[in-house]
C-alpha positions in Angstrom: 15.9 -20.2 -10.9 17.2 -20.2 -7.3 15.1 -20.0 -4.1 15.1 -17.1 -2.0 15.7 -17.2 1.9 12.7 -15.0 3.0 11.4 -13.9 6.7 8.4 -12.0 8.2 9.4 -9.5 10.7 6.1 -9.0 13.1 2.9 -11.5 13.7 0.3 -10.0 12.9 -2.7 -10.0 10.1 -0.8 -8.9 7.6 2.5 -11.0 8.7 0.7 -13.9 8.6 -0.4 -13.4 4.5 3.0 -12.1 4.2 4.0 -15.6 5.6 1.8 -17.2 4.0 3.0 -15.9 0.1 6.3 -16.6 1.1 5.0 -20.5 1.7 3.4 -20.8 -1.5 6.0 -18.9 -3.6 7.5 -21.0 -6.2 10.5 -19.3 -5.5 11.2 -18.6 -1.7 11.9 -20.9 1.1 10.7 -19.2 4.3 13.1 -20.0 7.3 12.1 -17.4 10.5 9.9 -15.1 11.7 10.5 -12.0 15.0 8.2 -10.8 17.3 9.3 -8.8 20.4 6.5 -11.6 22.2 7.9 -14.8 22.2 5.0 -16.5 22.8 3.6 -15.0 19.4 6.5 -15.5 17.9 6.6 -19.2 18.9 3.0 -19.7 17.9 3.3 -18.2 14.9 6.7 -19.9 13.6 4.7 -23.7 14.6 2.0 -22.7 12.3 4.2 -22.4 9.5 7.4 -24.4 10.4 9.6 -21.5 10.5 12.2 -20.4 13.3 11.3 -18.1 16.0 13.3 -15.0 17.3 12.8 -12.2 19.2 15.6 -10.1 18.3 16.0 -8.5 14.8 19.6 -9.0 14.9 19.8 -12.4 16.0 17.5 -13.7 13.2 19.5 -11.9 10.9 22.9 -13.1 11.5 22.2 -16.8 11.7 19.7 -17.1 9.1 21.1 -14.8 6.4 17.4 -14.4 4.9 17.6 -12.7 1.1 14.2 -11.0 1.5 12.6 -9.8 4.4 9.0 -8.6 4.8 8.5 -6.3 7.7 5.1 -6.6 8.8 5.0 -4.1 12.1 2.9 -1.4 13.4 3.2 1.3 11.0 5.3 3.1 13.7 7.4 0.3 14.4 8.7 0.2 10.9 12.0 2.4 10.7 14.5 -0.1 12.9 13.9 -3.4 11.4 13.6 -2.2 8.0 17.1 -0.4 8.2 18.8 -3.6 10.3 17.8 -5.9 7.5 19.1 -3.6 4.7 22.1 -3.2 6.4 22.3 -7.3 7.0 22.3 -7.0 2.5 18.7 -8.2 2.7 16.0 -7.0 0.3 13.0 -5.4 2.1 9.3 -5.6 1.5 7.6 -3.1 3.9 3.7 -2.6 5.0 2.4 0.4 4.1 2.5 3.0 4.8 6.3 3.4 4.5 6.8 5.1 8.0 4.4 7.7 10.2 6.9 10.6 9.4 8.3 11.9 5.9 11.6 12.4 7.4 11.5 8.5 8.4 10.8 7.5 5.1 13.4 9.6 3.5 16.2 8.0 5.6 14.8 4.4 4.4 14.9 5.1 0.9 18.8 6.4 1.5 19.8 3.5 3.6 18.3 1.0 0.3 20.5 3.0 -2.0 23.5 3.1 -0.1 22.9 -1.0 0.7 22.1 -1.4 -2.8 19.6 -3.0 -1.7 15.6 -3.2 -3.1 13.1 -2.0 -0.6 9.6 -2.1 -1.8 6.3 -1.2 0.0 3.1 -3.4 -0.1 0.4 -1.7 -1.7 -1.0 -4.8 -3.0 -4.4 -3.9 -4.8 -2.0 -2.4 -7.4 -1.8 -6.3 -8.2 -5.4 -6.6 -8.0 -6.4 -7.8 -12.0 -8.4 -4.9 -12.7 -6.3 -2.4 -11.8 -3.3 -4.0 -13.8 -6.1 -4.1 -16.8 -6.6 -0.3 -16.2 -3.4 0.9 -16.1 -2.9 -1.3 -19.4 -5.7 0.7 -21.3 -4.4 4.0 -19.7 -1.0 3.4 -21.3 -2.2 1.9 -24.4 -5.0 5.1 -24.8 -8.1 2.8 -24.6 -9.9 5.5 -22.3 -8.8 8.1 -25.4 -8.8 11.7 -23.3 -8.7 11.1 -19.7 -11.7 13.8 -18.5 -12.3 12.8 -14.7 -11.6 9.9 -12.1 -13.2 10.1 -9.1 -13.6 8.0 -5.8 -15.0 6.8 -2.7 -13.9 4.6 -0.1 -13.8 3.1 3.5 -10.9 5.2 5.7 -8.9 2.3 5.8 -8.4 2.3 2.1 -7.7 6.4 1.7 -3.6 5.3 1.4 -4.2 2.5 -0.9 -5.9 4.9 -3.1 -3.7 7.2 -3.1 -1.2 5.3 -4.5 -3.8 3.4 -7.1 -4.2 7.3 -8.3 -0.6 7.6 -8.8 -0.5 4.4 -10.3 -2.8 4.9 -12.9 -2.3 9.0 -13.3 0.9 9.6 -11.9 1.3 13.2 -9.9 -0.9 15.2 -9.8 -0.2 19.2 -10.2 -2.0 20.5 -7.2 -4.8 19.5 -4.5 -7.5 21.3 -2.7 -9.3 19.7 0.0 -11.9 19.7 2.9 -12.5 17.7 6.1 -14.6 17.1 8.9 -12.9 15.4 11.7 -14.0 13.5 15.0 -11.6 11.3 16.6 -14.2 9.8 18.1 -15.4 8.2 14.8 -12.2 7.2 13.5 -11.4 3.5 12.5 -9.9 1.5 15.2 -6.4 1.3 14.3 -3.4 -1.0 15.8 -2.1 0.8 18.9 1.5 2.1 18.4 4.0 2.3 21.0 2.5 1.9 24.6 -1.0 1.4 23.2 -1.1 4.7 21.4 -3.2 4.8 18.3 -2.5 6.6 15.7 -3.9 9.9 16.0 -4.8 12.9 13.5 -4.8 16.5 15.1 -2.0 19.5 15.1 1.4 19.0 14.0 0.1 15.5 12.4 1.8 15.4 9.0 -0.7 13.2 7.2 -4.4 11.8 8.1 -3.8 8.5 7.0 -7.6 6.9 8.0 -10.0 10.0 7.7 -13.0 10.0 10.5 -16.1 11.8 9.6 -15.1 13.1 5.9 -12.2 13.9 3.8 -12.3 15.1 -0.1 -9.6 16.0 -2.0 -9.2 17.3 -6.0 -6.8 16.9 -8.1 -5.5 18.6 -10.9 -3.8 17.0 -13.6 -1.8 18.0 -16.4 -0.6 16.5 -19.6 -3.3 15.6 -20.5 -5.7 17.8 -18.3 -8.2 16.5 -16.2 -9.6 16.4 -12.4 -9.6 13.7 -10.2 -11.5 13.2 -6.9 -11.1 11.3 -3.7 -13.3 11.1 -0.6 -13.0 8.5 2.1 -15.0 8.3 5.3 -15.2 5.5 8.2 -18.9 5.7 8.1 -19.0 3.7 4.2 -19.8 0.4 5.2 -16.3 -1.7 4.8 -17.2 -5.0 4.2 -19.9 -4.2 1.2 -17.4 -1.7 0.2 -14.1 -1.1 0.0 -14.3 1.6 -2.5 -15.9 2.3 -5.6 -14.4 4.6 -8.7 -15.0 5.7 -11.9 -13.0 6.5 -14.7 -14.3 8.6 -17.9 -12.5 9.1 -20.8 -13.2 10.4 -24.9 -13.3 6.6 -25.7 -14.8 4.5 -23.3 -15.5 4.9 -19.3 -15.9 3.0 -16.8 -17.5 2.5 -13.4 -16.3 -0.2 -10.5 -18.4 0.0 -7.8 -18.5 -2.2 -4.1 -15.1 -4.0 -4.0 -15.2 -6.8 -1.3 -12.5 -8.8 0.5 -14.0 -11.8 -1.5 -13.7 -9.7 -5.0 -11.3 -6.9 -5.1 -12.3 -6.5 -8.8 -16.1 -4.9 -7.8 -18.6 -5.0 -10.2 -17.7 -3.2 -13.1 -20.0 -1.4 -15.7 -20.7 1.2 -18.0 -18.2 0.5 -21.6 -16.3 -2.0 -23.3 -13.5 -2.2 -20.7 -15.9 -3.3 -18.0 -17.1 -5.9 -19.8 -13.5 -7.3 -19.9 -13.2 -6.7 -16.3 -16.3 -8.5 -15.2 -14.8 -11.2 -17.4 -12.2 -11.8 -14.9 -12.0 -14.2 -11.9 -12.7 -12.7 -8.6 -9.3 -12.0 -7.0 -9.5 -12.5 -3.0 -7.9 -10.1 -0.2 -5.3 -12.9 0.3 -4.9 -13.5 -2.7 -3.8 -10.0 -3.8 -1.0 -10.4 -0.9 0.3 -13.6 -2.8 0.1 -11.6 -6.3 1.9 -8.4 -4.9 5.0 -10.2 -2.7 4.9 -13.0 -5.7 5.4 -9.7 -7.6 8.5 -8.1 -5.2 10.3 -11.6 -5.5 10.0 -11.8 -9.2 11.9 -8.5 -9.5 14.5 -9.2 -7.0 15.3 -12.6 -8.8 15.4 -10.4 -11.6 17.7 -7.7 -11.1 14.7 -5.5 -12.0 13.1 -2.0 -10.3 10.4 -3.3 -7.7 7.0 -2.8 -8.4 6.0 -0.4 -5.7 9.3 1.6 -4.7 10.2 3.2 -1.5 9.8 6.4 -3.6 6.8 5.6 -4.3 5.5 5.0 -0.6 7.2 8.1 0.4 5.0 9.8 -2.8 1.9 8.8 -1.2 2.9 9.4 2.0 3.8 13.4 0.6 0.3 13.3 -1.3 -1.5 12.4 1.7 0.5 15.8 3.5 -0.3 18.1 0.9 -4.0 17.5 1.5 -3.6 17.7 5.1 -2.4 21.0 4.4 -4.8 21.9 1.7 -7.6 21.0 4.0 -6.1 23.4 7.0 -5.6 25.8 5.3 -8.3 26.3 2.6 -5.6 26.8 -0.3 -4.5 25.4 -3.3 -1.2 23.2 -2.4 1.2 22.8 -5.5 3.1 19.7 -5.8 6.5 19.4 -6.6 7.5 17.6 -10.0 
């Protein structure tokens, strides 16, 4: 099996493990990396013997990279992710998939008119538990599916939003509730002349919730509820989030997942057992699991494992709540 040209667009935390499973990959030979900041972009490329660039256009047309992660502020995400699909590249981007529907939607065109893979990096889907989960969910090993519900740190609310579409699908309608004070939201990268990102009127999505958000879901086929609440007061580093899942058959709590073990410490039935079986899996190392993952496919010729479609599906998820939570209703969601 061939090697894959890859780069990292942006220098940041996440660029860096981006880098970093490009490096290790038994199939991908990392060649460049673009910052707007040549100094970063020089520092960063010494690190890990790659080329430096500061133009997006320039690193594309004279290294010809195959896959290309773009690693930028989330509102920085739109222009290098559409230069590289148009250069014939295949294009992992951050989450979330762009800071406006609309954004997104243009993305997801440009891919399919490129023919093209673009993917989005929601990397704790790769986390071992979570693929043992959705395993048992497919397989019925929870029998009837009654009620998943679950708490996290703000910074996680997107991640699991999408885990709840990965192991439920879409849901049929949300209600929700917050309390909001930007004064107690996570601190967030700045975006475009040191602006943060911001929640208030006109905002399509929350993103990181402040004091309190809680959603419900409804679920049909089977029916059941599922429950979300995320709030930047849970303590992050003893807690990323904690869920459980209960079912006819067996159930299951995970509770305080750490940067050092993304699996938590599982309890309560015969499918935790087999979880707290497993080796912890690392913060880093579910980057090197989850781009290992995108390349895999794209050697493949097979559908990535997180889609644009599905980034822009979280991304309208989060939105319905928003509007759920404004206005006090009920929000259907479209099949």
């Amino acid at each position: 099996m061939r090697d894959l040209k890859a780069a990292v667009i942006g220098t940041g935390g996440a660029a860096r493990l981006h880098m970093a499973a490009y490096q290790g990959g038994a199939h991908t030979r990392p060649v460049a990396v673009c910052s707007r900041d040549r100094g970063r972009a020089e520092a960063f490329a010494a690190e890990f013997g790659v080329r430096p660039y500061i133009s997006v256009e320039q690193m594309l047309e004279r290294e010809r990279p195959e896959v290309v992660s773009v690693a930028t502020l989330e509102w920085d995400h739109e222009a290098p992710v559409l230069a590289a699909l148009e250069a014939g590249c295949h294009v992992l981007c951050e989450k979330i998939l762009a800071h406006e529907i609309s954004i997104g939607e243009g993305m997801i065109a440009a891919a399919a008119r490129a023919g093209r893979s673009l993917g989005v990096n929601y990397n704790y889907r790769s986390v071992p538990s979570h693929r043992l989960i959705k395993d048992e969910l497919e397989r019925d090993g929870f029998g009837a599916v009654g009620l998943f519900s679950a708490h996290m740190h703000a910074y996680l609310w997107p991640h699991l939003l999408d885990l709840l579409r990965y192991f439920f699908g879409d849901p049929l309608e949300v209600t929700a509730a917050m309390v909001d004070d930007q004064a107690l939201r996570p601190a967030v990268s700045a975006g475009p002349f040191g602006r943060p990102w911001q929640f208030g009127t006109g905002t399509e999505m929350l993103y990181h919730p402040s004091v309190a958000a809680a959603a419900t879901f409804r679920y049909a086929d089977p029916d059941f509820v599922a429950t979300m609440s995320g709030s930047a007061l849970v303590p992050l580093e003893r807690n990323f989030w904690s869920f459980a899942l209960y079912g006819s058959e067996d159930a299951l709590v995970v509770d305080r997942a750490t940067r050092a073990n993304l699996n938590g410490v599982a309890s309560l039935g015969k499918i935790a057992e087999r979880i707290e079986e497993l080796p912890a899996c690392s913060y880093e190392e579910s980057f090197a699991l989850s781009v290992g993952g995108f390349v895999d496919a794209v050697l493949a010729g097979r559908t990535v494992p997180v889609t644009g479609e599905d980034g822009q599906a979280e991304m309208r998820l989060d939105a319905a709540i928003v509007e759920a939570a404004r206005t006090g209703r009920t929000v259907a969601l479209s099949a």
